[in-house]
N, C-alpha and C positions, 0 to 999 in steps of 0.2 A: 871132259871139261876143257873149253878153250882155254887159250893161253894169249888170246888176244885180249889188249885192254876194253874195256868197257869207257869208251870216250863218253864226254860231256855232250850232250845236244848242245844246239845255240843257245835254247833259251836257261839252260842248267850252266853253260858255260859265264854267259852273260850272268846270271844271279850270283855264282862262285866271284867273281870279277865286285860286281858291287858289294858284297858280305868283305871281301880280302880287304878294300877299299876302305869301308867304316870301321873295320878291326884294325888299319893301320894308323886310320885318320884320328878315330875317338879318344883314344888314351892322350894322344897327343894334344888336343882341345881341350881335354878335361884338368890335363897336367898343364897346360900353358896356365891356366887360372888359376890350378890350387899354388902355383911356383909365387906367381905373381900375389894372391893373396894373402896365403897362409907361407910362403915359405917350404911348400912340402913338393914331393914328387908325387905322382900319381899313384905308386907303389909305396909311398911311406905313405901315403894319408889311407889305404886301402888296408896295411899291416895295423893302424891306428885303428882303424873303424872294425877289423878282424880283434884286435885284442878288446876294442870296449864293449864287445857280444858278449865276450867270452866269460865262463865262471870266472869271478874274483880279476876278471881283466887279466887274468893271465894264461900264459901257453905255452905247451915246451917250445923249444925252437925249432927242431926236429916238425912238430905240427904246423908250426907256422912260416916252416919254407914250403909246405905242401901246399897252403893255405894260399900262400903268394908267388908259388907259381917258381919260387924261388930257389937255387942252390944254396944250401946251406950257409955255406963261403961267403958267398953275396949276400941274403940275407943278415951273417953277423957283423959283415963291413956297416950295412945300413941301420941296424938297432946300434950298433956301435956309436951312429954318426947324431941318432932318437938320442942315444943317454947322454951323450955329451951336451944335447942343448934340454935334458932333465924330464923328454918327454918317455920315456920308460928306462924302464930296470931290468937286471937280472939278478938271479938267485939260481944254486943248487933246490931241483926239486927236491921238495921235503921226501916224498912216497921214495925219490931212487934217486940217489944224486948222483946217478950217470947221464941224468938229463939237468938243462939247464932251461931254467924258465925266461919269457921277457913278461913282462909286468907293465901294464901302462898308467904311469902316477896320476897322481891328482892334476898336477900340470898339463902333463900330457891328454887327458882328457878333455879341461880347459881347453888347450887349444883347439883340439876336434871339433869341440862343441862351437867353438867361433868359427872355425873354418867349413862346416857343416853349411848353415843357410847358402854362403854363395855357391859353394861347390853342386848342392842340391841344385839350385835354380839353374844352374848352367847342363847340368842334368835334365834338367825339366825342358830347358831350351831344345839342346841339341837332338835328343829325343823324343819325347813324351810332347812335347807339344807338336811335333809333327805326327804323332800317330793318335787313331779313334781311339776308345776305348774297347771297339772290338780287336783293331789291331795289336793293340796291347796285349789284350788275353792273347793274339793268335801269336805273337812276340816272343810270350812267356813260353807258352806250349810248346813252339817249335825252339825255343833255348836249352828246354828241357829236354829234348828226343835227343840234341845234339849232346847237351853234356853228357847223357848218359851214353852214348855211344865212346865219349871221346874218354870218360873216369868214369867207369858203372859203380864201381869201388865207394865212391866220392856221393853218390846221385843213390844206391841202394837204398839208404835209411831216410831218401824225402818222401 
């Protein structure tokens, strides 16, 4: 087996280059708005929309720094900063109270649900309206090859 890297062609280098690109760009578009609208960061309104999927809108914590990507640490600075303006809660889980649940109130919903439409359409802009509908499917499929390479763990059970 070599021991020499396996470089990028141009055109694999150029496609790395544009994916880096809208992976640094996107969140940052997306959170300029929801800051501006809703008052949230792109990672609070993403922990918001993970907890309102979720059974009874809740989740340990421990799941929901997986969820977002997050160290623990930082995610309870940030639910921290959620309960303080009443948009979730915590509790000792009931099954083990070695875990700590966040909980996303009735409020905190509410605001979702208002901050949802523009957040979507700015979604719809920045994406989706630039791509076909085959694109899209071909979008999904290759998100999925990727995730799964990158969290099999995470991607097993879709």
């Amino acid at each position: 087996m070599s021991s020499e890297p396996r470089w990028l062609s141009a055109a694999e280098l150029e496609t790395w280059m544009s994916l880096t690109f809208t992976l640094t760009m996107l969140p940052g578009a997306l959170g300029e708005q929801l800051q501006r609208d809703s008052g949230l960061s792109f990672t609070e309104y993403y922990v918001l929309a993970g907890l309102s999927d979720a059974p009874e809108r809740t989740m340990r914590m421990s799941e929901l720094a997986l969820f977002a990507n997050a160290e623990l640490s930082r995610l309870s600075h940030m639910v921290s900063r959620l309960e303080k303006r009443g948009f979730v809660r915590r509790q000792p889980d009931p099954t083990d109270g070695r875990y700590t649940n966040a909980i996303l109130t009735d409020a905190g919903m509410a605001h979702l649900e208002t901050a949802a439409p523009a957040h979507v359409a700015r979604v719809r802009e920045l994406v989706f309206d630039a791509l076909s509908p085959e694109q899209v499917a071909q979008l999904h499929a290759i998100a999925e090859q990727i995730n799964a390479k990158v969290n099999p763990e995470a991607c097993s059970g879709q």
